[in-house]
N, C-alpha and C positions, 0 to 999 in steps of 0.2 A: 503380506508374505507369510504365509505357511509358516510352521517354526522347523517341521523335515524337510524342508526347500534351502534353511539357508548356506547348509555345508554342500548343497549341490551349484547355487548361487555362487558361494565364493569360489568355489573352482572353476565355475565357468570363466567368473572375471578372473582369478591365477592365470589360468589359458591362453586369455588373450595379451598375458606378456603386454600390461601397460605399464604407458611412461608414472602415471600416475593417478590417482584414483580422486573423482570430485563427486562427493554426495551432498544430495540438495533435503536440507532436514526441517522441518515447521512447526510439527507436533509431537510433543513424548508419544504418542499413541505410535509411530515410526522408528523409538530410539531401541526395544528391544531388538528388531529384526536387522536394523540397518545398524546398530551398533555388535552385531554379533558377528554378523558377515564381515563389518572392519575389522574385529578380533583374531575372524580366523584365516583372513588372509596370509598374514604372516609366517601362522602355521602350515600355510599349502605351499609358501617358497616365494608369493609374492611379495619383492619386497620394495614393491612402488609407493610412493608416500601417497597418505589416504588423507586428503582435504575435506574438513565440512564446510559446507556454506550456508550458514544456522540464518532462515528468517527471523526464526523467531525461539526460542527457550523456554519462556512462558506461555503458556497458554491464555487463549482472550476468554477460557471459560474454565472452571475448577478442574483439574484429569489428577488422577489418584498417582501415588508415587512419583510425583515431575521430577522433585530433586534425585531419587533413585536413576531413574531412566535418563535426564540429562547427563550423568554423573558415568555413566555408563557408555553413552555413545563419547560423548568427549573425550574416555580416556582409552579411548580407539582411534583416536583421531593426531594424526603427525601437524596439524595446519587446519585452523580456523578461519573464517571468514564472515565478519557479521556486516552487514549494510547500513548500520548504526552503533552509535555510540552506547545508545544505552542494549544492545544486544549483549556486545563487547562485555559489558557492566555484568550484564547478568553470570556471561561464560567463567566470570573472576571469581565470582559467590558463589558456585559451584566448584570451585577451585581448580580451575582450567590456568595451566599457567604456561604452556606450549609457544608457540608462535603463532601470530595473529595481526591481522590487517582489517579495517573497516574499509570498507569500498564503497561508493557510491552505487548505487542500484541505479543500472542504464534503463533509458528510456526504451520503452514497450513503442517500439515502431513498426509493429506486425497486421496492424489495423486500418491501411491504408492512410491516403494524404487528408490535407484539410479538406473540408467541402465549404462551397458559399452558403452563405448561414439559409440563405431562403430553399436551395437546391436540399441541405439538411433536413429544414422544417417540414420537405414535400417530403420526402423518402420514409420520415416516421407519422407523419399523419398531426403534425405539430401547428399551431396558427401562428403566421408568421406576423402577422402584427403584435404579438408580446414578445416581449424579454424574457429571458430564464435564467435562475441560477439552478445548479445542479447538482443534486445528491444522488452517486454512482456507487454500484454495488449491493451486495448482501446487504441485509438490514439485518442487523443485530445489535442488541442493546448497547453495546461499547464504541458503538459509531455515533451514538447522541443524534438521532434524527429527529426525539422529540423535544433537544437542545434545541433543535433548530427552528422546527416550529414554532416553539414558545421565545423564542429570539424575534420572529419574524413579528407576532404579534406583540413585543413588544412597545412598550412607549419609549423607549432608547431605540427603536429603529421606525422613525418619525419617514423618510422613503420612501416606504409600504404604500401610505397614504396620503402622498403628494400626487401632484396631477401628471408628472412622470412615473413615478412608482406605479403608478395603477397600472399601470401599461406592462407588469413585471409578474412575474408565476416561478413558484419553485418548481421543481420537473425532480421528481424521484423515481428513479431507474432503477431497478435491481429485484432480485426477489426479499422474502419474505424469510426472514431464517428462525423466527420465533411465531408466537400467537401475533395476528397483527392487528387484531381488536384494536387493542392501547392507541395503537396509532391512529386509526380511525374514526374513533372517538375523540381521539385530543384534537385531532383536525376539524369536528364538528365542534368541540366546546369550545374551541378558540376562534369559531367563526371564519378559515380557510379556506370552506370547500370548494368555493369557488377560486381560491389562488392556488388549489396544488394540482398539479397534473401528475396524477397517480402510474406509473409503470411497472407494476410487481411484479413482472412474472419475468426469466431467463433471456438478457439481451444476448443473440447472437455476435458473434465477432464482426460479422459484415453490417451490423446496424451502430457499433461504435462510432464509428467517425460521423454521423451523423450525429449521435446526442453529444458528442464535444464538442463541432460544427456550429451546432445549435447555438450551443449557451456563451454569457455573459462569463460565466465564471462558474469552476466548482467551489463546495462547498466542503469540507471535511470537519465536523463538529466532534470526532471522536472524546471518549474520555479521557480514555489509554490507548495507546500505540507502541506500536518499533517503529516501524515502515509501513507505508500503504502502494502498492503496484498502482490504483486509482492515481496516484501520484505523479509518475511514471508517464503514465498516459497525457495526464494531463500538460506533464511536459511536451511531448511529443505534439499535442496540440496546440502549443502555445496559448493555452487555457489559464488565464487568474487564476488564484487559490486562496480561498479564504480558512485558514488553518490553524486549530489549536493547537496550543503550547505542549505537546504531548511528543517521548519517545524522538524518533526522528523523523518526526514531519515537521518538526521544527528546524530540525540539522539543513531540509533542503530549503527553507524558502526565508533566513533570518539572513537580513542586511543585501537583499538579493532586488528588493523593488517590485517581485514580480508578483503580488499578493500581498494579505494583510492577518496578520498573525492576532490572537487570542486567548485569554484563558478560557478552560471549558467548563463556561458557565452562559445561562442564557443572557445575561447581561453585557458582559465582556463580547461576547457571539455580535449581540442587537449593535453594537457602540461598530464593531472592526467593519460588520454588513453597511453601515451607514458612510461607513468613510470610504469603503470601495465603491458605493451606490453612488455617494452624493461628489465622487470624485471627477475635478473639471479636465481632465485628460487620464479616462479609463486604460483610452488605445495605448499609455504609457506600461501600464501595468504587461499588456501583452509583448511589447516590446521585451521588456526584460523577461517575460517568460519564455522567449522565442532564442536569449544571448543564454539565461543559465542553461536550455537543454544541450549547447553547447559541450556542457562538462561532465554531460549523463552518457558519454556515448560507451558503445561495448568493444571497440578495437583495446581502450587506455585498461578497461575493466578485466580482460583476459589476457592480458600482460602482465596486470599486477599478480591474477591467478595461480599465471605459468611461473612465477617468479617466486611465490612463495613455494610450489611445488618443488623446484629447482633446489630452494634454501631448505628444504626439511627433507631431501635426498642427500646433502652434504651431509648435517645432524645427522641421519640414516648408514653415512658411510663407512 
C-alpha cells in the first residue's frame, strides 16, 4: 500500500462505521502501512477497537528495522492475537503489554474432502504401488528439506531399506523459493534419486487433496517456526505429522498421539521417521489426527475474536 493511500484507506474503513477492526499481519515489510492506517483511525473518529492477528513478528529471513516496525504496529493495536505461544513471547519483547489471546489456528477446510488414496494417486500422475511421506509447501531453507533428506538416508532410519521400506518415496510438493541446486545435488550425493518424487513447481488449490490423499504422513523438518498453515491442512486431512520441536508446531501435536515429534536435527528426524514407519498400528496415528481436528474448528476461533474485541471496547469506553 502506497504511503498517500493510507489516510485515504483509513477513512474509508472510518466510513464504514465498524463494530471493530481485525488486521491480519506476517511481515514487518506490512507493519509501516497497516500500522499507520491503525494510527489514524482514531484520528478520523473511528473509535472501533483495532485487533491484530500477528502470524508471525519475526521474520524467517533477516528484514531491516523488525524491532522498529513491530514496535510501531503494536502500539496501534487495542487486542492481539497470536496462534502460538511463542508469537505471544515475541509480542512481550517488543513490549506489547495490551490484551492478548493465543488461539488455535483452525483447520484450512477450503480444499475439498478426503480422496481414496488410489483415486489421489491417479488425479497427480503418482504410482500407486508406493507409499509416500510428504513434504508440502515453499522450500526454503528454514523448513529443513535437506534435514530430511539426510534423515532418510540415514543409518538411524534402518525402514528405508527393509523389504517394506522400499515400497516408500518421499513426494516434495511445493516450489522452489531459493537456488535449488543444493537440493539436487544432496539428493544425488546421497543416492535418493530414485526415492524422491520431485514436485517444484505451484500446487493449485484443487490438486491439494490429492497430495494429502496420497500420503502416509507429512513431514515438517522445519528449523524455526511459529505456525505452519501445512499444519492446518494436514489436520483437516487427518494426515500423521512427523514434526520438530520448534515454535508452535509443537503446541499442536505434543501428548496428542497423532504424530511423532523431534528435534531438528537429522538424527532425532531418522530415530521419530522409524518409529512412525516401523509402527504396528500406523492407522492409530490417523485416528487421533482425525479427534484433535476437532478442537481446530473456526465457529470456537471467531468467538474468542469477537470477545476480545468486545473487551478492548470496554478499556475504549
Amino acid at each position: 500500500m502506497a504511503p498517500w493511500t493510507w489516510w485515504q484507506s483509513a477513512r474509508t474503513i472510518a466510513g464504514w462505521k465498524p463494530d471493530f477492526i481485525l488486521v491480519r499481519y506476517w511481515t514487518p515489510w506490512l507493519a509501516a502501512s497497516l500500522g499507520s492506517v491503525m494510527r489514524l483511525l482514531p484520528r478520523l473518529g473511528c473509535k472501533a477497537p483495532r485487533i491484530l492477528l500477528a502470524d508471525n513478528l519475526l521474520p524467517h529471513e533477516p528484514f531491516p528495522f523488525t524491532g522498529p516496525l513491530n514496535r510501531w504496529i503494536l502500539g496501534g493495536t487495542d487486542g492481539l492475537v497470536t496462534l502460538s505461544e511463542s508469537v505471544g513471547g515475541q509480542a512481550a519483547a517488543f513490549g506489547y503489554r495490551g490484551l492478548r489471546k493465543v488461539l488455535k489456528h483452525p483447520v484450512y477446510d477450503h480444499f475439498g474432502s478426503k480422496l481414496e488414496r488410489s483415486e489421489a494417486c491417479s488425479r497427480i500422475g503418482l504410482e500407486p504401488g508406493f507409499r509416500y511421506l510428504l513434504f508440502f509447501g515453499l522450500i526454503r531453507s528454514y523448513k529443513g528439506l535437506d534435514l530430511l533428506l539426510q534423515a532418510l538416508a540415514s543409518s538411524d532410519f534402518t525402514f528405508w531399506s527393509s523389504s517394506e521400506g522400499k515400497g516408500w518415496k518421499l513426494l516434495v510438493a511445493g516450489e522452489f523459493y531459493e537456488n535449488p541446486q543444493p537440493y539436487l545435488q544432496l539428493i544425488q550425493d546421497l543416492g535418493l534419486a530414485d526415492r524422491v518424487v520431485l514436485r517444484t513447481h505451484f500446487i493449485p488449490d484443487e490438486q491439494v487433496a490429492a497430495y494429502f490423499s496420497a500420503a502416509e504422513a507429512m513431514v515438517l523438518p522445519y528449523r524455526h517456526a511459529t505456525q505452519s498453515g501445512v499444519t492446518q491442512a494436514a489436520l483437516h486431512f487427518g494426515l500423521p505429522l512427523v514434526v520438530t520441536k520448534v515454535g508452535g508446531l509443537a503446541e499442536v501435536l505434543e501428548g496428542s498421539g497423532a504424530g511423532e515429534l523431534c528435534d531438528p536435527n537429522e538424527v532425532s528426524l531418522a530415530v521419530a521417521l522409524q518409529r512412525f514407519c516401523t509402527s504396528a498400528d500406523r492407522e492409530a496415528y490417523r485416528v487421533a489426527m482425525q479427534k484433535l481436528s476437532e478442537s481446530y474448528r473456526w465457529e470456537p476461533f471467531a468467538r474468542e475474536v469477537i470477545g476480545l474485541a468486545q473487551e478492548a471496547a470496554l478499556l475504549r469506553a
